[in-house]
DRENTI-473720 format. One line per 4 residues: number of its first residue (from 1); for each residue x, y, z of N, C-alpha, C, O. Coordinates in Angstrom, 2 decimals. Each point is the difference from the previous one (the first is absolute). Example, Ala and Ser with C-alpha at 12.3 -4.5 7.8 and 13.67 -1.06 7.14 Angstrom:
REM DRENTI-473720
1 = 13.19 -5.69 7.80 -0.89 1.19 0.00 0.90 1.20 0.00 1.04 -0.02 0.66  -1.39 1.07 -1.38 0.82 1.19 0.06 -0.77 1.09 0.73 0.51 1.11 0.17
***
This chain:
REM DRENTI-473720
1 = -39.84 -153.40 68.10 -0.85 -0.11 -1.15 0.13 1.29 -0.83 0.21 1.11 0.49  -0.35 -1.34 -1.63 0.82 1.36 -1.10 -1.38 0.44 -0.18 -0.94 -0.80 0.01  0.81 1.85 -0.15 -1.18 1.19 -1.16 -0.17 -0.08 -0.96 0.82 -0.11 -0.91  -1.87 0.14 0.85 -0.92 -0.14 -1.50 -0.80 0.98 -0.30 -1.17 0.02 0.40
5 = 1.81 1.14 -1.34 -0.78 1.34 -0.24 -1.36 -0.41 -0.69 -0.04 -1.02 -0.69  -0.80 1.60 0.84 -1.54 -0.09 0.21 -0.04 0.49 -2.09 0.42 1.07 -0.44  -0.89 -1.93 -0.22 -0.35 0.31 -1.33 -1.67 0.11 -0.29 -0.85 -0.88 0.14  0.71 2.16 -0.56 -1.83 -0.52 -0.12 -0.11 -0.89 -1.70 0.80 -0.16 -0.92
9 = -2.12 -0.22 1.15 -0.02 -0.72 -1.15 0.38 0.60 -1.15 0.63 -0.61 -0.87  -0.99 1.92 0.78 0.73 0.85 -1.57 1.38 -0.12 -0.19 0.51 -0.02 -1.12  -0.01 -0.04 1.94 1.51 -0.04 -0.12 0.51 -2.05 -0.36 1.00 -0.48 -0.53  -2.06 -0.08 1.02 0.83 -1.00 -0.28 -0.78 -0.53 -1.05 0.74 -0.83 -0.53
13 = -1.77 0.84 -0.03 -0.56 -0.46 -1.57 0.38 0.87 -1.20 0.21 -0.26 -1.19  -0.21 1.42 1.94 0.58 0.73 -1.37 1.16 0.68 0.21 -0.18 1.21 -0.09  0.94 -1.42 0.25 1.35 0.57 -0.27 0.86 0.75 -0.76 0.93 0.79 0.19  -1.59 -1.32 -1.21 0.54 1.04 -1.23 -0.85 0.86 -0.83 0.15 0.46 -1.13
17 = -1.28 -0.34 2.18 -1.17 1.28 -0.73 0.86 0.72 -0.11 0.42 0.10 -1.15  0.40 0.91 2.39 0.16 1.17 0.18 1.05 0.24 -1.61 -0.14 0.92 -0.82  1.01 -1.90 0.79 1.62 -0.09 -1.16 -1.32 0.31 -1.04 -0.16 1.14 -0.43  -0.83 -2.34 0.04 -0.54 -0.20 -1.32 -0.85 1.71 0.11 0.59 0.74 -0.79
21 = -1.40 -0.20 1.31 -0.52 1.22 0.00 0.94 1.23 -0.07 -0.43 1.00 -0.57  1.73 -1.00 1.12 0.91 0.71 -0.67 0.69 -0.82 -1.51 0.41 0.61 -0.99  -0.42 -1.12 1.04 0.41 -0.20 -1.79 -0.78 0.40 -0.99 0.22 0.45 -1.13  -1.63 -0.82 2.03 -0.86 0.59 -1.10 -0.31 1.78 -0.34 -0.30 0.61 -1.03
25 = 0.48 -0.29 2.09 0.21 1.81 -0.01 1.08 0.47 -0.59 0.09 1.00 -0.72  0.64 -1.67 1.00 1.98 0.56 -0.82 -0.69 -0.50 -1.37 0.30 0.68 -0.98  -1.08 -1.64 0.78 0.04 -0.16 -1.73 -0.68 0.83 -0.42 0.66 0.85 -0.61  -2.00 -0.60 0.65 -0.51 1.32 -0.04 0.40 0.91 -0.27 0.12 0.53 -1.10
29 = 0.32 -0.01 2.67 0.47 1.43 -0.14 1.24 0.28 -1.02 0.08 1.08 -0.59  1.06 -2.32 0.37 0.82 0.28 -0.30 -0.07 0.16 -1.38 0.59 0.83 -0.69  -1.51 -1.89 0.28 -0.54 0.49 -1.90 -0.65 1.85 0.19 0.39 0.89 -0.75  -1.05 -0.73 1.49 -0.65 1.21 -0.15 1.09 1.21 -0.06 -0.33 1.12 -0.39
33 = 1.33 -1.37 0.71 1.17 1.34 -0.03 0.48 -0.20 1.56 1.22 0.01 0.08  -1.76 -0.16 0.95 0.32 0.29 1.03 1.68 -1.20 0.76 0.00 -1.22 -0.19  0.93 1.79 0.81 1.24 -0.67 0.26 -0.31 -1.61 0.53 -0.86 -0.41 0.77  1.81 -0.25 -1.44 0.27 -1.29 0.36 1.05 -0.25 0.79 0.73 0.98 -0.17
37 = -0.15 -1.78 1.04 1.22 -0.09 0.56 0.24 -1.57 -0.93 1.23 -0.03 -0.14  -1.62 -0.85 -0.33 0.21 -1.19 -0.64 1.04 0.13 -1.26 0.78 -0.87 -0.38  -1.03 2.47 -0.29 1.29 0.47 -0.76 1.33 0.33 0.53 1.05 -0.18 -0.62  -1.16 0.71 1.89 1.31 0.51 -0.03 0.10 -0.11 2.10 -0.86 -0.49 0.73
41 = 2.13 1.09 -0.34 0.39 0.16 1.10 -1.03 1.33 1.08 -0.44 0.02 1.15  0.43 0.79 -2.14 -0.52 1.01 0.22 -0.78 0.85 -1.22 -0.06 -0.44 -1.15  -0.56 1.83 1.59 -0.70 0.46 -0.84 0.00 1.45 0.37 -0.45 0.35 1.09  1.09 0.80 -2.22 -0.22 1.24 0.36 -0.80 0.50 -0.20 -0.87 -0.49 -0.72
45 = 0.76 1.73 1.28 -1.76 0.58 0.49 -0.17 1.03 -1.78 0.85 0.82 -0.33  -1.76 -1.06 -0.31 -0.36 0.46 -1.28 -1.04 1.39 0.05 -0.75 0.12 0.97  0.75 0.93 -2.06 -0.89 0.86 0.20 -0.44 -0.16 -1.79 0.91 -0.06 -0.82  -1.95 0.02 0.51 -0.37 0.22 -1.60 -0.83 1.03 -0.05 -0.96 0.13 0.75
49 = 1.41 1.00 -2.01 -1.16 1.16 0.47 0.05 0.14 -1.70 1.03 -0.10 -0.67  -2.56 0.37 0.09 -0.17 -0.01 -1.53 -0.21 1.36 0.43 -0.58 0.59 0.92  1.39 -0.28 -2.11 -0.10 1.78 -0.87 -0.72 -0.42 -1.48 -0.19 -1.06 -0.59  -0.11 2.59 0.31 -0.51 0.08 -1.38 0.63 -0.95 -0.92 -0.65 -0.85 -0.61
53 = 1.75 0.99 0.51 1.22 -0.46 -1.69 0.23 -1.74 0.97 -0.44 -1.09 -0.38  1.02 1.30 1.32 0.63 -1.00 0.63 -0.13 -0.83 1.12 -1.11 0.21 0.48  1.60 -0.89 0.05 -0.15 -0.97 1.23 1.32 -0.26 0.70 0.84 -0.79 -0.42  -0.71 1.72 1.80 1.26 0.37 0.67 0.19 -1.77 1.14 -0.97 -0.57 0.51
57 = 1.90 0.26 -0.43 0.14 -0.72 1.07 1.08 0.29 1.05 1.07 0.47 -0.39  -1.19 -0.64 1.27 1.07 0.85 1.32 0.09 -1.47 0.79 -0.99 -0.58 0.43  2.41 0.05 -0.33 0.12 -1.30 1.02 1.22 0.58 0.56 0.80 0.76 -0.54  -0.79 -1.22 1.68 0.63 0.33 1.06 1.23 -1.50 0.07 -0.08 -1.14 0.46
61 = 1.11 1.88 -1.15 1.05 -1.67 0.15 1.63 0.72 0.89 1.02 -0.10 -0.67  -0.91 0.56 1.66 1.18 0.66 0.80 1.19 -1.07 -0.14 -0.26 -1.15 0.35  1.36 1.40 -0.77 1.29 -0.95 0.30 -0.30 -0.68 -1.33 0.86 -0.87 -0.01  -1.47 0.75 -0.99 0.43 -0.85 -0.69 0.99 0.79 -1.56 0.22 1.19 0.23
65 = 0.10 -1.46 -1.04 0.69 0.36 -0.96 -0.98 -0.25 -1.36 -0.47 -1.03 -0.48  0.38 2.36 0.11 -0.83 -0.28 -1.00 0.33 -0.90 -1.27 -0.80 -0.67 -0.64  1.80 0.77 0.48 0.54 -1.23 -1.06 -0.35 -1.38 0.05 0.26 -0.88 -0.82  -0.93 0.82 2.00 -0.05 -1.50 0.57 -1.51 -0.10 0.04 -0.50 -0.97 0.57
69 = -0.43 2.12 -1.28 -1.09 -0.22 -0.14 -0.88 -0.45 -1.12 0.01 0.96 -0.78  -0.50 -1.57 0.45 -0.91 -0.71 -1.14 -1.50 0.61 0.25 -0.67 -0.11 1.03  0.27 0.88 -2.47 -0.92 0.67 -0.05 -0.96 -0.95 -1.41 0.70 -0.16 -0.99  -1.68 -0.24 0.90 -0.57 -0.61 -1.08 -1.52 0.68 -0.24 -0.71 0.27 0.96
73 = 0.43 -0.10 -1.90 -1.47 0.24 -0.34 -0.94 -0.91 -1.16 0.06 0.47 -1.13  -0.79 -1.53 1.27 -0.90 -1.04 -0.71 -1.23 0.30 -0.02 -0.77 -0.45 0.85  0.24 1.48 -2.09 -1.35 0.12 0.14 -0.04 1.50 1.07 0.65 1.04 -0.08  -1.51 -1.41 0.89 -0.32 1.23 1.10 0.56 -0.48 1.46 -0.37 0.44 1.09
77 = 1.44 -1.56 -1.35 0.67 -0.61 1.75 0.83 0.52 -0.04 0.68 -0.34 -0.97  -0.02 1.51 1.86 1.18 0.17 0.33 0.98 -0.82 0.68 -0.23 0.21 1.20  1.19 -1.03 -1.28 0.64 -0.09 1.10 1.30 -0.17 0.41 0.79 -0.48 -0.82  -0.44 0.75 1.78 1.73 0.85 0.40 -0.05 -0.93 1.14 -0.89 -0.21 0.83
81 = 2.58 -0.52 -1.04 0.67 -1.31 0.82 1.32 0.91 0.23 0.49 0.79 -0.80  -0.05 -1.11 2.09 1.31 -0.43 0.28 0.58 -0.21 1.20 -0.69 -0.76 0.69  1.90 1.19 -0.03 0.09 -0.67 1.32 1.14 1.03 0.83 1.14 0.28 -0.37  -1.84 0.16 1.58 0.83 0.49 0.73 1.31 -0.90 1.08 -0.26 -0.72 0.97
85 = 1.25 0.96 -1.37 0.97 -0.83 0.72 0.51 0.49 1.36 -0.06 1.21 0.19  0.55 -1.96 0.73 0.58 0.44 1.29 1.72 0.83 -0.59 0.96 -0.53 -0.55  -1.16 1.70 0.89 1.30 0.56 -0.06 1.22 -0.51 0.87 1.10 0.51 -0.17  -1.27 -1.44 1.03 0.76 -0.89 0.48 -0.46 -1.51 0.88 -1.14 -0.42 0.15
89 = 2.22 -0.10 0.27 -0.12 -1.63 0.36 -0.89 0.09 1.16 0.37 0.13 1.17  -1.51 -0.21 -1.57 -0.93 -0.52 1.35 -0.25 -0.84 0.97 -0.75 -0.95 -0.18  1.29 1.16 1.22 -0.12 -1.26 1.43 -1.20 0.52 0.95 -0.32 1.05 0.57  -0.13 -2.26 -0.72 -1.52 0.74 1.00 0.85 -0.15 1.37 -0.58 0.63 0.89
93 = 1.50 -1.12 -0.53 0.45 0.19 1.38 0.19 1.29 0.60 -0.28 0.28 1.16  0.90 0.69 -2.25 0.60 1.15 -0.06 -1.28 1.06 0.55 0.27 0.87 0.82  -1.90 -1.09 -1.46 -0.55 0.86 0.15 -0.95 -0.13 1.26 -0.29 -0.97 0.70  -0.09 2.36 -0.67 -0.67 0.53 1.41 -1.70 -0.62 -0.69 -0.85 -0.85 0.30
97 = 1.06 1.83 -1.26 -1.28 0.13 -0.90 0.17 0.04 -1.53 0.60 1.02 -0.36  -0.91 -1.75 -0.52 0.01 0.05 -1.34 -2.05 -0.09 -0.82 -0.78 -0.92 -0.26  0.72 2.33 0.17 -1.42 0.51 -1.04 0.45 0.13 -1.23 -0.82 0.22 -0.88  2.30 -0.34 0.52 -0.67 0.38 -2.13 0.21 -0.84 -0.42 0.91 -0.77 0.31
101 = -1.90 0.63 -1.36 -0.27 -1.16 -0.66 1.29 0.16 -0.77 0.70 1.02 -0.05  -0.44 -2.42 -0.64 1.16 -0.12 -0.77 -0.75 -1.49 -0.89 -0.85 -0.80 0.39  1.69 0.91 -1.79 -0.72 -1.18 -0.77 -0.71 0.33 -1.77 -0.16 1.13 -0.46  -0.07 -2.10 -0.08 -0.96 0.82 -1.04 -1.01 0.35 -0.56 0.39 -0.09 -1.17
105 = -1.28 0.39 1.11 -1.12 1.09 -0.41 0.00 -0.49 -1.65 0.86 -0.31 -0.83  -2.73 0.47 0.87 -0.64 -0.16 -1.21 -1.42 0.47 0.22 -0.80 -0.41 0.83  0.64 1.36 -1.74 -1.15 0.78 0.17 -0.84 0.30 -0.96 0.10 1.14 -0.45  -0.84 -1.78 0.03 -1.21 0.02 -1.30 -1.13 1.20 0.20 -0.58 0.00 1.08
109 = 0.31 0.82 -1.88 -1.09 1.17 0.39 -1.04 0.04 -1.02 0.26 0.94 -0.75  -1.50 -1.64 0.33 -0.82 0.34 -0.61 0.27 1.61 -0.36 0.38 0.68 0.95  -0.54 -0.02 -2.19 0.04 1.20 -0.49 -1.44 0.24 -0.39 -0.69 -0.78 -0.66  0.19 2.36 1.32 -1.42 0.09 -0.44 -0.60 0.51 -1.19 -1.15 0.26 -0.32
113 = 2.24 -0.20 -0.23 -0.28 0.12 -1.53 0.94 -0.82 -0.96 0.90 -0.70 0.45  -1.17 0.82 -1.96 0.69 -0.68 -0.87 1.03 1.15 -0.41 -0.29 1.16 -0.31  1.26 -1.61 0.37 1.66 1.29 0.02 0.66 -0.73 -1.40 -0.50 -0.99 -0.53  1.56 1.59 0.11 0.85 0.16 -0.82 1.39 -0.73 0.71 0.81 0.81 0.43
117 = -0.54 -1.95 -0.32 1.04 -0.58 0.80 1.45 0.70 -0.56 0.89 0.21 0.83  -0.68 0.14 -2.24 1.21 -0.19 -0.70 0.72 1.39 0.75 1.17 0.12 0.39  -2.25 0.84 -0.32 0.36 1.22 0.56 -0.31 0.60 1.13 -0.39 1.13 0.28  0.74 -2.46 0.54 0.54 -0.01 1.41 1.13 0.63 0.92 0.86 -0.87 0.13
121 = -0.47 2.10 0.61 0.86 0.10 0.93 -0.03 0.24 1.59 -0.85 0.41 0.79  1.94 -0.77 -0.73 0.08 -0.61 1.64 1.14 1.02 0.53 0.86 0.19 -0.86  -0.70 0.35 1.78 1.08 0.65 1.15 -0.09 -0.08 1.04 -1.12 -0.23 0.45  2.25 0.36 0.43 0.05 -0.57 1.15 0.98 1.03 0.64 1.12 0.27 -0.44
125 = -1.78 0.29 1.66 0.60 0.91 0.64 -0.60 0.02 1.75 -1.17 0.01 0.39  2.23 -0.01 0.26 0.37 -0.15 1.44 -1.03 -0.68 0.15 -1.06 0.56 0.31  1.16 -2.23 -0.57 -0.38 -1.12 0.36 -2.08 -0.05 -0.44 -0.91 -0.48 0.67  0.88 1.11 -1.91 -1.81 -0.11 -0.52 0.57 -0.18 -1.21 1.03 0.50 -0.46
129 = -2.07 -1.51 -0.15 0.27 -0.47 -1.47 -1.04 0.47 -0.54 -1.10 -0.53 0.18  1.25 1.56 -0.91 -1.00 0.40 -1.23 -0.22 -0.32 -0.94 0.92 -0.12 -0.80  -2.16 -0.17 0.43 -0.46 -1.03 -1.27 -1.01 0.93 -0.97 -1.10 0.20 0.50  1.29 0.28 -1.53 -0.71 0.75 -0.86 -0.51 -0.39 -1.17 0.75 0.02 -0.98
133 = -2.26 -0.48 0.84 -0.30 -0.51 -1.38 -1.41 0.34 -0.82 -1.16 -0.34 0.25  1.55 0.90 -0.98 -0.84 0.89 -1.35 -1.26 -1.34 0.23 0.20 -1.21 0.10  -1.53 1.97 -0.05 -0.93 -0.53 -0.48 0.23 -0.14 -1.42 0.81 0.54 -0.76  -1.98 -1.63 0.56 -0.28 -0.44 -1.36 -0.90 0.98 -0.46 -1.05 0.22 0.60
137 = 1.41 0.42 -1.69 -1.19 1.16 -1.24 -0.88 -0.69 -0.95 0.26 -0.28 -1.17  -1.53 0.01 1.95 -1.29 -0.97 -0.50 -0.21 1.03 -1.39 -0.05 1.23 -0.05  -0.04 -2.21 -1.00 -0.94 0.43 -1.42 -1.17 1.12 0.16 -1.00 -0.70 0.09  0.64 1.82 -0.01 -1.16 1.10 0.37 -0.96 -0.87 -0.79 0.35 -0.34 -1.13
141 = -1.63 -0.08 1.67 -0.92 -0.58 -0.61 -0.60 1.43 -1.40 -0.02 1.22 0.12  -0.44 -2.30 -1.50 0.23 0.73 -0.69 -1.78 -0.46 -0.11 -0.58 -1.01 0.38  -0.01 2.44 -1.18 -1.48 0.20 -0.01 -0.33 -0.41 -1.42 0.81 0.43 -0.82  -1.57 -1.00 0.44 -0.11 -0.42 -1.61 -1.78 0.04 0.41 -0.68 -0.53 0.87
145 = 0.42 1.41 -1.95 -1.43 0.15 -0.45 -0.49 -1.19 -1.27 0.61 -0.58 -0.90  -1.84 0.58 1.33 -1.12 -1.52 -0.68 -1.14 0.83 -0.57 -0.86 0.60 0.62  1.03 -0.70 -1.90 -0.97 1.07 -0.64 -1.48 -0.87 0.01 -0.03 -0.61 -1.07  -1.16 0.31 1.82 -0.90 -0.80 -0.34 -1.01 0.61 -1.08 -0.60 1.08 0.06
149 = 0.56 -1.99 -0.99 -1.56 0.60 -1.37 -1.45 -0.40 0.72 -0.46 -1.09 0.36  -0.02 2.34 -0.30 -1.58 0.09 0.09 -0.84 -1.21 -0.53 0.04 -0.38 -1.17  -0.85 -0.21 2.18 -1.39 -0.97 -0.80 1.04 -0.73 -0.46 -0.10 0.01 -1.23  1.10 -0.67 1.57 0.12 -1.56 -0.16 1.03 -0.48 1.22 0.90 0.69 0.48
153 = -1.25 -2.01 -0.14 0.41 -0.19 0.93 1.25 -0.63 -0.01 0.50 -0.65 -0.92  -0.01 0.90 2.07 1.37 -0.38 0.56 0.74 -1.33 -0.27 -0.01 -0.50 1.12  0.46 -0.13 -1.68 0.07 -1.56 -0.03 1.32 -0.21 1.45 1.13 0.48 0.11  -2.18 -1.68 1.10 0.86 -0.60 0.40 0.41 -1.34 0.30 -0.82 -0.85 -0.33
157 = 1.85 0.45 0.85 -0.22 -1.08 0.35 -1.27 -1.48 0.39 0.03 -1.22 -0.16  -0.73 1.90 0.56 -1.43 -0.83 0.65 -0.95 0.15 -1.73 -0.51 -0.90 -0.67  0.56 1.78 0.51 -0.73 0.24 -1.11 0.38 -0.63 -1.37 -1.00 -0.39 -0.60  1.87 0.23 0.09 0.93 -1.09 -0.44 -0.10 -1.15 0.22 -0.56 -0.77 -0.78
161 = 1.07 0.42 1.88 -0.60 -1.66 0.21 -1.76 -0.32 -0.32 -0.49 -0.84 -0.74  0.07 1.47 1.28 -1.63 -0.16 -0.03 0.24 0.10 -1.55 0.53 -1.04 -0.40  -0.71 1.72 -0.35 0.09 -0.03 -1.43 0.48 -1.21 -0.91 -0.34 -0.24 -1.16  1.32 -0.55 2.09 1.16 -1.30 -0.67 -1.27 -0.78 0.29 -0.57 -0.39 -1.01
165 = -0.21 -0.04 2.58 -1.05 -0.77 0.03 -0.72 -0.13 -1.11 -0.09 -1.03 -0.66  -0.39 1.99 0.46 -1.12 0.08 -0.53 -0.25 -0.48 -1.44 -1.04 -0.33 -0.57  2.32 0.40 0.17 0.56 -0.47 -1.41 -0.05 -1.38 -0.56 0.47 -0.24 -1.12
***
């Protein structure tokens, strides 16, 4: 007589809580800025640090060729795609152990401020992609004086209408 692994009832009425409660967190989180895997293969590890003038980004992409990188800025979304390839023919027979990721990458970063996209630069040195972008230079709020005349009153809105009534 064969085995029959023991299911408690959670497991067999709901089955797809656990999938549907992670979908619902990846949607979430993943609108909020935080990594999705539903974009891409993988995801490199990001640092964003705001300065005075600007907004630095530091991603960590080793082995890939920067030419092969796509950098976009829409609004205040940063985001930088592309794909690290196997430097040669991969047979999983061959390996003991295989950890690096290989595949392509897409990485969207909410920006915490409103930047200047056009005057954007990027460098890339021993495998960190640097992302450099000029805040936006807000209008200095400007002060305008309201000369009010003595002993008569203010006309506003409410006061106005009441006046149209009354008419």
């Amino acid at each position: 007589m064969p085995l029959t692994p023991w299911k408690s009832m959670w497991e067999t009425r709901f089955p797809s809580l656990r999938e549907e409660m992670d979908r619902v967190f990846e949607e979430f989180f993943g609108e909020a800025g935080f990594p999705s895997l539903r974009e891409a293969d993988w995801l490199p590890a990001v640092d964003v640090l705001e300065r005075e003038q600007d907004i630095v980004i530091n991603m960590d992409i080793p082995a890939i060729d920067p030419k092969e990188v796509a950098i976009t800025i829409l609004g205040d979304k940063l985001t930088v795609e592309g794909e690290r390839k196997r430097s040669e023919e991969f047979k999983e027979e061959d390996y003991y152990r295989a950890e690096r990721v290989h595949g392509s990458f897409m990485r969207s970063i909410q920006l915490p401020a409103e930047v200047v996209g056009e005057k954007a630069g990027a460098t890339y040195k021993e495998g960190v992609l640097t992302i450099t972008v000029p805040k936006s230079r807000k209008i200095a709020v400007k002060e305008i004086k309201v000369s009010v005349r003595q002993g008569e009153p203010v006309p506003t809105a409410g006061r106005a209408l009441k006046q149209r009534r009354k008419k």
